[in-house]
PDB file of N, CA, C and O in Angstrom:
ATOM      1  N   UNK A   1      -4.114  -1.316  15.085  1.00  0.00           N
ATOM      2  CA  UNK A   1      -4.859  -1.164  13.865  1.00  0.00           C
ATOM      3  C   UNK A   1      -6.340  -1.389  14.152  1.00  0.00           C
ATOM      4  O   UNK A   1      -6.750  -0.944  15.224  1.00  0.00           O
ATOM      5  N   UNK A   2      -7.092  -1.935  13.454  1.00  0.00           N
ATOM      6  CA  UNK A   2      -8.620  -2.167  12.943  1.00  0.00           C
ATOM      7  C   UNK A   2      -8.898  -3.724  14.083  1.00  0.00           C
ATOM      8  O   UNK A   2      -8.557  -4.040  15.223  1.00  0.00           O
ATOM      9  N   UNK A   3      -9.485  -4.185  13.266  1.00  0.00           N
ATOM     10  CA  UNK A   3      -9.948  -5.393  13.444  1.00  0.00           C
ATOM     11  C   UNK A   3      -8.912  -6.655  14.016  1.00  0.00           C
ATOM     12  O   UNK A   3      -9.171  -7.459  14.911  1.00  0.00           O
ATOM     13  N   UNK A   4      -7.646  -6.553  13.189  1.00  0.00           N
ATOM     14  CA  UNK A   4      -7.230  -8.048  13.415  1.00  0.00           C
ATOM     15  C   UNK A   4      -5.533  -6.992  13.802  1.00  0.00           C
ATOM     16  O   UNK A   4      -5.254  -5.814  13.580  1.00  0.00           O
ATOM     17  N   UNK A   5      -4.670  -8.241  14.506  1.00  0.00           N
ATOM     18  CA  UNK A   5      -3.384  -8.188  14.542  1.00  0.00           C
ATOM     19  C   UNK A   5      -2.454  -8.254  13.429  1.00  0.00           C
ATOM     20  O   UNK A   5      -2.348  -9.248  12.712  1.00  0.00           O
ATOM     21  N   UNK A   6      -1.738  -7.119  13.283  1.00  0.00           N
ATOM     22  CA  UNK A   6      -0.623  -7.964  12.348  1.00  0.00           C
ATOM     23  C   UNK A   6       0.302  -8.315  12.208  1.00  0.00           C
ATOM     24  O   UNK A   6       1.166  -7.641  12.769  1.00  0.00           O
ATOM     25  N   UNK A   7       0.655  -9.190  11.645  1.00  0.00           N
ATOM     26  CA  UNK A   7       2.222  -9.940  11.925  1.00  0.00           C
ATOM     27  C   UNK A   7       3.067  -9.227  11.386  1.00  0.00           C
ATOM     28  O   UNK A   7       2.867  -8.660  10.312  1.00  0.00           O
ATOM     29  N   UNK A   8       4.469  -9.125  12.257  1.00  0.00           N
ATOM     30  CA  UNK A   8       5.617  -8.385  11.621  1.00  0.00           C
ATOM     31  C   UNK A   8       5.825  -8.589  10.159  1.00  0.00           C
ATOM     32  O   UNK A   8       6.112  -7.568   9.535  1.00  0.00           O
ATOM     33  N   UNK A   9       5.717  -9.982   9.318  1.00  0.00           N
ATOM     34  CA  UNK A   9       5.894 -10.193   8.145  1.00  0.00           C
ATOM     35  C   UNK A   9       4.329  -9.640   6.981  1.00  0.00           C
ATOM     36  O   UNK A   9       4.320  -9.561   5.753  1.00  0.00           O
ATOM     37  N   UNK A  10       3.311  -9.381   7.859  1.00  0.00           N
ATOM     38  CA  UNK A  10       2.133  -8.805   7.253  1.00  0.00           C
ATOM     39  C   UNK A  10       2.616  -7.048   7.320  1.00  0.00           C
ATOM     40  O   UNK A  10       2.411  -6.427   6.276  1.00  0.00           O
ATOM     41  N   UNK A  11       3.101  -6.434   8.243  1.00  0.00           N
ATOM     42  CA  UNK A  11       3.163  -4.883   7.990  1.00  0.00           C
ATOM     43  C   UNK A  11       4.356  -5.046   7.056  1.00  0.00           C
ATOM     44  O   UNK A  11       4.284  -4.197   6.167  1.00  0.00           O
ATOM     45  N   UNK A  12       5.423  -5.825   6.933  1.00  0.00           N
ATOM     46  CA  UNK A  12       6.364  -5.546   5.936  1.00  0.00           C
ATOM     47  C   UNK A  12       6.254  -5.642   4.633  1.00  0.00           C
ATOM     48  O   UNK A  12       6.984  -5.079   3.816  1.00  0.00           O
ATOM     49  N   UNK A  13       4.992  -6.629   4.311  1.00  0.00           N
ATOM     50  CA  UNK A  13       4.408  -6.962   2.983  1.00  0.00           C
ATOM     51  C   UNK A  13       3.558  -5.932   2.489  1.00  0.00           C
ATOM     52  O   UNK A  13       3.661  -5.643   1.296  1.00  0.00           O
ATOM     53  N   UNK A  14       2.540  -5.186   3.372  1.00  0.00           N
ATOM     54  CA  UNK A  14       2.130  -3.556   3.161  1.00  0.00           C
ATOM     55  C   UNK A  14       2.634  -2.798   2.939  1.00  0.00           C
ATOM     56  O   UNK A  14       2.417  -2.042   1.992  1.00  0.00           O
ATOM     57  N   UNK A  15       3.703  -2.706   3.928  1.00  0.00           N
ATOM     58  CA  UNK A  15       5.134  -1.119   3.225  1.00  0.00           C
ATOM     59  C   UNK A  15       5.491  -1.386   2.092  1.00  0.00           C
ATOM     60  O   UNK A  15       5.422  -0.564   1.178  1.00  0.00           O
ATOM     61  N   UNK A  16       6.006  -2.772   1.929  1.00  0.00           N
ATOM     62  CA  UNK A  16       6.368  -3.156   0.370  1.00  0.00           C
ATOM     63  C   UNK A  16       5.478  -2.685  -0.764  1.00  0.00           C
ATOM     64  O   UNK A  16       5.988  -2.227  -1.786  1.00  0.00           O
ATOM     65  N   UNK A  17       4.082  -2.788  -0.607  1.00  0.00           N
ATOM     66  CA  UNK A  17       3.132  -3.001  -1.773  1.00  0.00           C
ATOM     67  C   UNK A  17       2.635  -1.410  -1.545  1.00  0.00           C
ATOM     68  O   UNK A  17       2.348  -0.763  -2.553  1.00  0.00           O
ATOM     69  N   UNK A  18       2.542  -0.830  -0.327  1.00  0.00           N
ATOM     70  CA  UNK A  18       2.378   0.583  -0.520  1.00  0.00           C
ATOM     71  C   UNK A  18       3.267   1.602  -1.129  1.00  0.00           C
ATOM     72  O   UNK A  18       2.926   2.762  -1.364  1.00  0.00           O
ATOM     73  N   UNK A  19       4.555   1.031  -1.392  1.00  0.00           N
ATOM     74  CA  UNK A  19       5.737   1.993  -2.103  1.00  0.00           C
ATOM     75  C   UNK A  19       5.807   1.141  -3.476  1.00  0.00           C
ATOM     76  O   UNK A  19       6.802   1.296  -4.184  1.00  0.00           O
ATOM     77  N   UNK A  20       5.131   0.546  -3.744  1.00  0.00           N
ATOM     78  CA  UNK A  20       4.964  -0.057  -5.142  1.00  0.00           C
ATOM     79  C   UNK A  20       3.885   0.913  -5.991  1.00  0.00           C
ATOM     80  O   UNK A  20       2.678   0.885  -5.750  1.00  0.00           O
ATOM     81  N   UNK A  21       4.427   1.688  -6.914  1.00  0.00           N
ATOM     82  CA  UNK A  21       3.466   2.359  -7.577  1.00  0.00           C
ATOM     83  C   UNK A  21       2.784   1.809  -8.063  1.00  0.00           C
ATOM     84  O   UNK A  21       1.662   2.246  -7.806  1.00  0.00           O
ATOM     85  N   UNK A  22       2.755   0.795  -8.865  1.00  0.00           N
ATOM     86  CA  UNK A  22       1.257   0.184  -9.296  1.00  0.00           C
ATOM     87  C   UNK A  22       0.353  -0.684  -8.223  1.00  0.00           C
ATOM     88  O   UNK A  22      -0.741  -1.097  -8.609  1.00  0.00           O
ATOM     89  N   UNK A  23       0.789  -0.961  -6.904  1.00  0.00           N
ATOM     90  CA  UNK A  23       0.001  -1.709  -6.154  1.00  0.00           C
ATOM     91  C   UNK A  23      -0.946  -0.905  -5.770  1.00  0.00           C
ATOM     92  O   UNK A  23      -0.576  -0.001  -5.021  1.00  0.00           O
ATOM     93  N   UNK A  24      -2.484  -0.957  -6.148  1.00  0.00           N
ATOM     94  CA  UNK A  24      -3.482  -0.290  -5.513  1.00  0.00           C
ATOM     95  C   UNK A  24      -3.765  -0.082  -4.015  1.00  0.00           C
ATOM     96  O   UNK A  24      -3.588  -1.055  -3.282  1.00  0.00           O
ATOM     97  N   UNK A  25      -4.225   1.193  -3.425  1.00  0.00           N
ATOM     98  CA  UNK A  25      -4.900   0.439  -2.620  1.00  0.00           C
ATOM     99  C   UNK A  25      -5.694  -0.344  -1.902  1.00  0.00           C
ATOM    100  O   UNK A  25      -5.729  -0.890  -0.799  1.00  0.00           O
ATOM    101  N   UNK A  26      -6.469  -0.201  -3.103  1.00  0.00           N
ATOM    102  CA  UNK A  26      -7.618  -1.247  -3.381  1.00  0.00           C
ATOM    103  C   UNK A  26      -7.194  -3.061  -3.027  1.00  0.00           C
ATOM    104  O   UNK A  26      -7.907  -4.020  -2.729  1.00  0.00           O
ATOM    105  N   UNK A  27      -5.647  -2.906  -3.245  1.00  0.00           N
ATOM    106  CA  UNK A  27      -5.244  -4.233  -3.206  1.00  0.00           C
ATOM    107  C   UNK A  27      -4.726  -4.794  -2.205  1.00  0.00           C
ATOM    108  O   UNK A  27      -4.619  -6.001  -1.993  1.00  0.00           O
ATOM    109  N   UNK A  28      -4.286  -3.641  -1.366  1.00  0.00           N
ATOM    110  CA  UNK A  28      -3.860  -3.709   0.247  1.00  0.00           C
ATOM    111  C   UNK A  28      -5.046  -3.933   0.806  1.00  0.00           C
ATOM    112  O   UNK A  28      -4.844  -4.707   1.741  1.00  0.00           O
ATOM    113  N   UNK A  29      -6.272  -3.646   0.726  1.00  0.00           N
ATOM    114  CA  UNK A  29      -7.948  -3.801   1.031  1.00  0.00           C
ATOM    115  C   UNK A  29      -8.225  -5.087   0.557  1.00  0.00           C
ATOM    116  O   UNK A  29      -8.558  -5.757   1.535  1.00  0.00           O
ATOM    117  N   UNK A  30      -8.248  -5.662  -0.309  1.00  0.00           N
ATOM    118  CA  UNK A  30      -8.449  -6.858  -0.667  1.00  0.00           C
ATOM    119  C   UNK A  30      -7.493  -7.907   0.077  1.00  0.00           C
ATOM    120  O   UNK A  30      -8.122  -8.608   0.870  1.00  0.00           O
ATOM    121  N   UNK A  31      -6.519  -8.100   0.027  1.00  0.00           N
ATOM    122  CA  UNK A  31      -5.485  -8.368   1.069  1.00  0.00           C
ATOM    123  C   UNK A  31      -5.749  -9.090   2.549  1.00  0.00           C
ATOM    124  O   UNK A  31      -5.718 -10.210   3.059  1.00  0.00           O
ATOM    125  N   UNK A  32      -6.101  -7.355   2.988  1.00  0.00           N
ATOM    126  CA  UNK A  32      -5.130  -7.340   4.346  1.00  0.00           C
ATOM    127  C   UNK A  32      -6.462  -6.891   5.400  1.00  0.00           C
ATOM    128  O   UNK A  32      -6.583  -7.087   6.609  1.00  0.00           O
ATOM    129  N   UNK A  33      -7.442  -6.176   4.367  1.00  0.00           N
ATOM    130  CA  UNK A  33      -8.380  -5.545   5.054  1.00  0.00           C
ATOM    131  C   UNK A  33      -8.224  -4.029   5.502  1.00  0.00           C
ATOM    132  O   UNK A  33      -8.787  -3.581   6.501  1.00  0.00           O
ATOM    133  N   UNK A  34      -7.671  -3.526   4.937  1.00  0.00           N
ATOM    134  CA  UNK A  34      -6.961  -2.112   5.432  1.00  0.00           C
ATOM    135  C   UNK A  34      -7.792  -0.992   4.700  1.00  0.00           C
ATOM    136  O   UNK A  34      -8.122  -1.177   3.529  1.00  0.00           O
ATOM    137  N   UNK A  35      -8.074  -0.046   5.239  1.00  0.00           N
ATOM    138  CA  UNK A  35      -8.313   1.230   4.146  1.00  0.00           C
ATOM    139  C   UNK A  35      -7.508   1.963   3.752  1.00  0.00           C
ATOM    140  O   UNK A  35      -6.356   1.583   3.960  1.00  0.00           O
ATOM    141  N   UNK A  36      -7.728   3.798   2.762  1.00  0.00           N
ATOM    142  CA  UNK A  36      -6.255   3.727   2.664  1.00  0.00           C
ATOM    143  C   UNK A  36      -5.642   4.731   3.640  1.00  0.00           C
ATOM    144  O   UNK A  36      -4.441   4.994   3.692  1.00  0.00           O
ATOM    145  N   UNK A  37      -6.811   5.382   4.580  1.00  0.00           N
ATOM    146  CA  UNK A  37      -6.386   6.128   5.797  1.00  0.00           C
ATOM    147  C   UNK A  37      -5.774   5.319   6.947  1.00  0.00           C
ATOM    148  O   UNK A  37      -5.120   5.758   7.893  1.00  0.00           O
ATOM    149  N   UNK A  38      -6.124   4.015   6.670  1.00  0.00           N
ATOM    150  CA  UNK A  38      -5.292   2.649   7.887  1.00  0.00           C
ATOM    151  C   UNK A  38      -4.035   2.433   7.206  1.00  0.00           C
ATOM    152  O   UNK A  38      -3.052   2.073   7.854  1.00  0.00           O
ATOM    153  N   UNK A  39      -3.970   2.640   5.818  1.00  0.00           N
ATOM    154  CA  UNK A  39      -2.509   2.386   5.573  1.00  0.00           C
ATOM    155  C   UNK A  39      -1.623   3.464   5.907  1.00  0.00           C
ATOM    156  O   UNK A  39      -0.538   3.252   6.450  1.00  0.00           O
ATOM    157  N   UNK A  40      -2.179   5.019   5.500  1.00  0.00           N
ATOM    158  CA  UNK A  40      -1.362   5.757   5.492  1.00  0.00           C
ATOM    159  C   UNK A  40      -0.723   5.867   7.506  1.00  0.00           C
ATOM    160  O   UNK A  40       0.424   6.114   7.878  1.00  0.00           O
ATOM    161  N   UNK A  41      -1.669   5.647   8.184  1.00  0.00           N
ATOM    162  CA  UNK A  41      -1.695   5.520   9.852  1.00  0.00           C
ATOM    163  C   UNK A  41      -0.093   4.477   9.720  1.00  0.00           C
ATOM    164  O   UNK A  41       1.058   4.901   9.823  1.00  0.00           O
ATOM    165  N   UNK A  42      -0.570   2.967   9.452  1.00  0.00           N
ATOM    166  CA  UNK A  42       0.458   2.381   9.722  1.00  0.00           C
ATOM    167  C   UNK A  42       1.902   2.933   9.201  1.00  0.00           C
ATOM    168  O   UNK A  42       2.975   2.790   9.788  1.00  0.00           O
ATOM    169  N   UNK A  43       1.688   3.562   8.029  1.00  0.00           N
ATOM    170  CA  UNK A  43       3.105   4.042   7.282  1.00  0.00           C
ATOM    171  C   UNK A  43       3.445   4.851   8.120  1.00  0.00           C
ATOM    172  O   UNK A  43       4.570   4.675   8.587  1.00  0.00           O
ATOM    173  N   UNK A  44       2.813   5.773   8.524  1.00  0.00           N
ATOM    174  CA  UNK A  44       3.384   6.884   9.540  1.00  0.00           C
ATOM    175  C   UNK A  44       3.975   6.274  10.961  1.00  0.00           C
ATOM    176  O   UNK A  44       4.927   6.832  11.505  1.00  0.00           O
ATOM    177  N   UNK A  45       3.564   5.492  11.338  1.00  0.00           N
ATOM    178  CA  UNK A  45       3.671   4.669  12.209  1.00  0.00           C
ATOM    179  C   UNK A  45       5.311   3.803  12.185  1.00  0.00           C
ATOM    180  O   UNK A  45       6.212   3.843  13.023  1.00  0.00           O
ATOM    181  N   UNK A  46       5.250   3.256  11.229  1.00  0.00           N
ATOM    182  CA  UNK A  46       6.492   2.454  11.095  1.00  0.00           C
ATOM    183  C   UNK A  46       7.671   3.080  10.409  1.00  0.00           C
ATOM    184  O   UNK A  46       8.779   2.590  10.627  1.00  0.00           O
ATOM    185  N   UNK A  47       7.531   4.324   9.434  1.00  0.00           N
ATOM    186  CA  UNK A  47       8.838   4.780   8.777  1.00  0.00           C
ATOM    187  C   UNK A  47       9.031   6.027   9.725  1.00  0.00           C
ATOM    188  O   UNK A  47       8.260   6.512  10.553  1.00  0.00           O
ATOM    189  N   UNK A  48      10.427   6.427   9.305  1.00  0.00           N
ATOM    190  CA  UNK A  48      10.984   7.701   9.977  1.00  0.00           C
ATOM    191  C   UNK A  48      10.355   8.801   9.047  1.00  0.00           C
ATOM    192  O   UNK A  48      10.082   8.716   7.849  1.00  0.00           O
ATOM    193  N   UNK A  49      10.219   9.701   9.783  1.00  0.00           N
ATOM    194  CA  UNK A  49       9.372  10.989   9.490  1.00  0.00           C
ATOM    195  C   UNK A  49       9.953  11.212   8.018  1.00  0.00           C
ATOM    196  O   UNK A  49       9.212  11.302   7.039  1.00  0.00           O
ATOM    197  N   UNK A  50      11.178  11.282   7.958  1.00  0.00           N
ATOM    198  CA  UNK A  50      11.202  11.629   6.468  1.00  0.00           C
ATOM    199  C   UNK A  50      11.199  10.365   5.634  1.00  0.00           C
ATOM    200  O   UNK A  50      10.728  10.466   4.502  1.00  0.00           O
ATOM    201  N   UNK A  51      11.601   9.332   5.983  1.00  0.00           N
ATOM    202  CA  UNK A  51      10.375   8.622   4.614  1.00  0.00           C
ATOM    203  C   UNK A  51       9.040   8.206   4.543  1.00  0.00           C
ATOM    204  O   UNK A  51       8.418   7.845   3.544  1.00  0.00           O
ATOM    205  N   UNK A  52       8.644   8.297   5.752  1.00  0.00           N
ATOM    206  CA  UNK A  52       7.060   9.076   5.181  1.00  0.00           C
ATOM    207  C   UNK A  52       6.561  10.066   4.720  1.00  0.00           C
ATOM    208  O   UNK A  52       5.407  10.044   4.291  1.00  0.00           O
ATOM    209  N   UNK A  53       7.326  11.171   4.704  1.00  0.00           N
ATOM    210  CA  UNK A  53       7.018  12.696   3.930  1.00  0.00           C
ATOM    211  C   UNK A  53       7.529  11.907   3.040  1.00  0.00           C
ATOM    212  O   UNK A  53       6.661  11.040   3.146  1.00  0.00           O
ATOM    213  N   UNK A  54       8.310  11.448   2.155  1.00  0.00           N
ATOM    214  CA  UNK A  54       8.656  10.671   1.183  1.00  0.00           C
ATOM    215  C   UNK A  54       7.724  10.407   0.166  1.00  0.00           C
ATOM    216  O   UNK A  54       7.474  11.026  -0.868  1.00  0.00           O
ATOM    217  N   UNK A  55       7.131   9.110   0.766  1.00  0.00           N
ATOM    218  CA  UNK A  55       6.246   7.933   0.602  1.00  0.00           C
ATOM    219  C   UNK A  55       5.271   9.011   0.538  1.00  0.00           C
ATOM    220  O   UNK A  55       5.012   8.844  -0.654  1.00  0.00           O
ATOM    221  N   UNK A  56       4.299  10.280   0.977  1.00  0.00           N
ATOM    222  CA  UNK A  56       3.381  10.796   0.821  1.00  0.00           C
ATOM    223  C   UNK A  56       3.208  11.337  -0.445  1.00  0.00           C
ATOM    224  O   UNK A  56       2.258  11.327  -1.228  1.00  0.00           O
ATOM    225  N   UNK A  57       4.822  12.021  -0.498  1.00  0.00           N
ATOM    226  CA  UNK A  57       4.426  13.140  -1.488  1.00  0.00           C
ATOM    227  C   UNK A  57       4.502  12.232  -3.017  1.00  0.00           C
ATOM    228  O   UNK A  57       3.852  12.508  -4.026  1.00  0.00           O
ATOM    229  N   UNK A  58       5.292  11.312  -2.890  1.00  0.00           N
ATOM    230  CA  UNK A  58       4.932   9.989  -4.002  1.00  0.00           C
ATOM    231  C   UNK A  58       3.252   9.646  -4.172  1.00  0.00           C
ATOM    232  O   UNK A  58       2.901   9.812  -5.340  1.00  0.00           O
ATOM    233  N   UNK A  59       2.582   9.381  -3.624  1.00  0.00           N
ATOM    234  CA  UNK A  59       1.267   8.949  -3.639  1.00  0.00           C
ATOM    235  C   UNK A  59       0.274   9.822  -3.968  1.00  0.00           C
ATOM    236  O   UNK A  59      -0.688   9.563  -4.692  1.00  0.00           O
ATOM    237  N   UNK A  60       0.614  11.293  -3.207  1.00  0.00           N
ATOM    238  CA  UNK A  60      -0.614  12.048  -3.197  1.00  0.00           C
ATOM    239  C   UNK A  60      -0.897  12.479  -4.751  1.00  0.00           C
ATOM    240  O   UNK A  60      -0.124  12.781  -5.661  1.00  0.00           O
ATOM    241  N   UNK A  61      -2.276  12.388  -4.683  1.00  0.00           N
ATOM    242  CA  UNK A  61      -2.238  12.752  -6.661  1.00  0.00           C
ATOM    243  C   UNK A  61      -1.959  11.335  -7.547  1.00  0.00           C
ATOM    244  O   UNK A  61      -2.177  11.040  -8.722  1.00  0.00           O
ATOM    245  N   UNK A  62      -1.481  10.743  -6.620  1.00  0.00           N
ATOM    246  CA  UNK A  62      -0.940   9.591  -8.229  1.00  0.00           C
ATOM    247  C   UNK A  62      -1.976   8.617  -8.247  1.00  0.00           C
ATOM    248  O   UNK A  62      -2.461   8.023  -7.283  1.00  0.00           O
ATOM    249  N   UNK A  63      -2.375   8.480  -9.955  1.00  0.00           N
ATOM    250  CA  UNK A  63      -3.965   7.985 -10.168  1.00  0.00           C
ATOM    251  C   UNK A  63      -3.714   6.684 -10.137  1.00  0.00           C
ATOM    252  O   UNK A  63      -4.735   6.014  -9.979  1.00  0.00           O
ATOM    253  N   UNK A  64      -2.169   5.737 -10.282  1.00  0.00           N
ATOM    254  CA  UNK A  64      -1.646   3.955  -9.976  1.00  0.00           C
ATOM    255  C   UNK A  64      -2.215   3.522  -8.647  1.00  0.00           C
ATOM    256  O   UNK A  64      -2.691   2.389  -8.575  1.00  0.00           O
ATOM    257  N   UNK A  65      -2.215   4.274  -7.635  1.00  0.00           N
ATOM    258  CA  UNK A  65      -2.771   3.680  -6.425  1.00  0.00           C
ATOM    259  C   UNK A  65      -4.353   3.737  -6.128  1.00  0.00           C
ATOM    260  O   UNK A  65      -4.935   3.537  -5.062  1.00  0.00           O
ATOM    261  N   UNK A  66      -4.870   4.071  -7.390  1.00  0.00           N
ATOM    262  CA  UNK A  66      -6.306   4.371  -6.897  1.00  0.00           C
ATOM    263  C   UNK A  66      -6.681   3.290  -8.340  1.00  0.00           C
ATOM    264  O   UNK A  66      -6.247   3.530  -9.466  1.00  0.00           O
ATOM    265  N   UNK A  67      -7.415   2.300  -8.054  1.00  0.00           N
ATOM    266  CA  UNK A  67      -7.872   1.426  -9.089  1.00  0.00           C
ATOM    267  C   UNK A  67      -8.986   2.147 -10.188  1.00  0.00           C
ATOM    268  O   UNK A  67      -8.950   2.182 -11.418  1.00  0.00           O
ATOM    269  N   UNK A  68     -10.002   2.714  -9.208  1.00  0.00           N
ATOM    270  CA  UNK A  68     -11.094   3.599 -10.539  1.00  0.00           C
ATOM    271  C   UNK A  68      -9.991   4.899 -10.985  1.00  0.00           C
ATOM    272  O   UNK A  68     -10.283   5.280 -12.118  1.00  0.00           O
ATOM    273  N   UNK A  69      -8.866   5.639 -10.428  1.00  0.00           N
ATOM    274  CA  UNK A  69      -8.135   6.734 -11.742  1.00  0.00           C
ATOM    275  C   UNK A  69      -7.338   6.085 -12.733  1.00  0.00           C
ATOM    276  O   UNK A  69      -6.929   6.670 -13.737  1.00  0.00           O
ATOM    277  N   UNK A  70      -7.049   4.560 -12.398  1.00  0.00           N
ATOM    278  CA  UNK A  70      -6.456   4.299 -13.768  1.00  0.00           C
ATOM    279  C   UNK A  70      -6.623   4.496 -15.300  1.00  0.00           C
ATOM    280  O   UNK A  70      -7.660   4.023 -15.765  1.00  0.00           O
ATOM    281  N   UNK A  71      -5.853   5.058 -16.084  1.00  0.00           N
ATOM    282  CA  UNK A  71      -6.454   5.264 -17.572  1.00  0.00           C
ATOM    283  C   UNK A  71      -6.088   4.047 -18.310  1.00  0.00           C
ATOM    284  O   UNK A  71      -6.136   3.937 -19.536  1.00  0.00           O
ATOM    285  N   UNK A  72      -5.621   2.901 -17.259  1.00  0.00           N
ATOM    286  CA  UNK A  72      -5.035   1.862 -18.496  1.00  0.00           C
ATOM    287  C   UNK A  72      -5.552   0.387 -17.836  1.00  0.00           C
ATOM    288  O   UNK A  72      -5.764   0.100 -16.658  1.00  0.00           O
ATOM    289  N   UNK A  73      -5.609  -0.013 -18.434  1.00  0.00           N
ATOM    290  CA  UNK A  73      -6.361  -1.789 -17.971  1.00  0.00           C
ATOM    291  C   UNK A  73      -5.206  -2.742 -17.879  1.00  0.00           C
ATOM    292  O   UNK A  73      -4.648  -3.163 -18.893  1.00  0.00           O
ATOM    293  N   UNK A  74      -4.826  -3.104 -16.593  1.00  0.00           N
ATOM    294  CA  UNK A  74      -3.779  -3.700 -17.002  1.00  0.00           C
ATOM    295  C   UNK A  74      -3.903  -5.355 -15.710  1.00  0.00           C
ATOM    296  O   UNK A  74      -4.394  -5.260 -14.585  1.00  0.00           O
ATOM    297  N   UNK A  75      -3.325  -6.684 -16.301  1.00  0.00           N
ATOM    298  CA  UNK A  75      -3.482  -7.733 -15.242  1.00  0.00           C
ATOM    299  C   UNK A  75      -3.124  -7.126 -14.078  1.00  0.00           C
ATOM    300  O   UNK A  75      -2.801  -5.970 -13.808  1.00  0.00           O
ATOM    301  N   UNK A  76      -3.262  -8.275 -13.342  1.00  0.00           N
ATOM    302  CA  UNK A  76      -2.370  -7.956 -11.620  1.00  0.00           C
ATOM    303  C   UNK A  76      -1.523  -8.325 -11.888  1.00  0.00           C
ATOM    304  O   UNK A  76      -1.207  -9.330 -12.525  1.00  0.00           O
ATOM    305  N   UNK A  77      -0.656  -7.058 -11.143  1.00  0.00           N
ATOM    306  CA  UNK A  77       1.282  -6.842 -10.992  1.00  0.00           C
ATOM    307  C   UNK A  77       0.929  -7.934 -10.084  1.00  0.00           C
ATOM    308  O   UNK A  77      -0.117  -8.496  -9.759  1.00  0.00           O
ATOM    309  N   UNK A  78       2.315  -8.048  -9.756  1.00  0.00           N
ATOM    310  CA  UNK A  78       3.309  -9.068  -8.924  1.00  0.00           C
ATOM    311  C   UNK A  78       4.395  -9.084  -8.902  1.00  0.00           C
ATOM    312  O   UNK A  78       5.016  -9.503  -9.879  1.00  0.00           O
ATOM    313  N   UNK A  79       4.865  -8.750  -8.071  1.00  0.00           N
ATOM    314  CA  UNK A  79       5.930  -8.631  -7.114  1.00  0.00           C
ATOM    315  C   UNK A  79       7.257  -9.664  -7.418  1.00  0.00           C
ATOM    316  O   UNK A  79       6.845 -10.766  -7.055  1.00  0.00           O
ATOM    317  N   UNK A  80       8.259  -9.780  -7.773  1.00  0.00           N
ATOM    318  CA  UNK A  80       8.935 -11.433  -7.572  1.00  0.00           C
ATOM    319  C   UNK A  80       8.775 -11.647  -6.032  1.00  0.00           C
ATOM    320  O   UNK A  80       8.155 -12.653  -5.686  1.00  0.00           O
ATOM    321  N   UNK A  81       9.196 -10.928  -5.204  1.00  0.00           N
ATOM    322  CA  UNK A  81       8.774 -11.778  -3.975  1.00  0.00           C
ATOM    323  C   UNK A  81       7.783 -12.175  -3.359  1.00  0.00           C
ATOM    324  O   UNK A  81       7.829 -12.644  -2.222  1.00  0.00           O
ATOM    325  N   UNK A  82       6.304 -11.972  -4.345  1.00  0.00           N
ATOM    326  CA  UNK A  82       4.968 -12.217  -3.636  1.00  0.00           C
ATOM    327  C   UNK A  82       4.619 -13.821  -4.314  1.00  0.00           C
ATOM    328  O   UNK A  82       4.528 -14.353  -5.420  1.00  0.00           O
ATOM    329  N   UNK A  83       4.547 -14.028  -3.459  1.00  0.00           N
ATOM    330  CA  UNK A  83       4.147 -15.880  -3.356  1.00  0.00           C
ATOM    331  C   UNK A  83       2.461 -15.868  -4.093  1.00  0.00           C
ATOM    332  O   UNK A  83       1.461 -15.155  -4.005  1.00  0.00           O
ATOM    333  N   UNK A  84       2.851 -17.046  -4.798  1.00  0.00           N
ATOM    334  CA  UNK A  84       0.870 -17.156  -5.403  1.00  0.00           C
ATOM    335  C   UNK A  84       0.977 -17.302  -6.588  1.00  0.00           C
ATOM    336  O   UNK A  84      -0.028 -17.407  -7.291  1.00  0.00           O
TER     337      UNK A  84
END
């Protein structure tokens, strides 16, 4: 990746929050430090070809993962398994 290493339990917490439709990527950036061409790299990286064609064609276009296309104001999601 970028800058820092990541721990097996840090890329699994990204796949998680990147197949989460409301998790921005703005929020994987805030996070983890990632952009969202470093996320889409790692996704390709770690899933099998077809669930990353998957996972793409889910995302591309969809205005939940992009914080400025949202039309709705809403708190921060959370996960039950995200600690905090």
């Amino acid at each position: 990746m970028k800058r820092l290493e990541l721990s097996v339990a840090q890329v699994d917490r990204i796949i998680q929050m990147a197949w989460e439709d409301r998790t921005t990527f703005d929020a994987i950036r805030v996070q983890f430090g990632l952009e969202p061409g470093e996320v889409i790299k790692l996704m390709r990286k770690n899933l099998k070809p077809s669930s990353f064609r998957n996972w793409r064609s889910r995302t591309t276009g969809r205005a939940t993962k992009h914080a400025s296309k949202r039309s709705f104001k809403v708190g921060r999601f959370r996960c039950k398994s995200q600690r905090g």
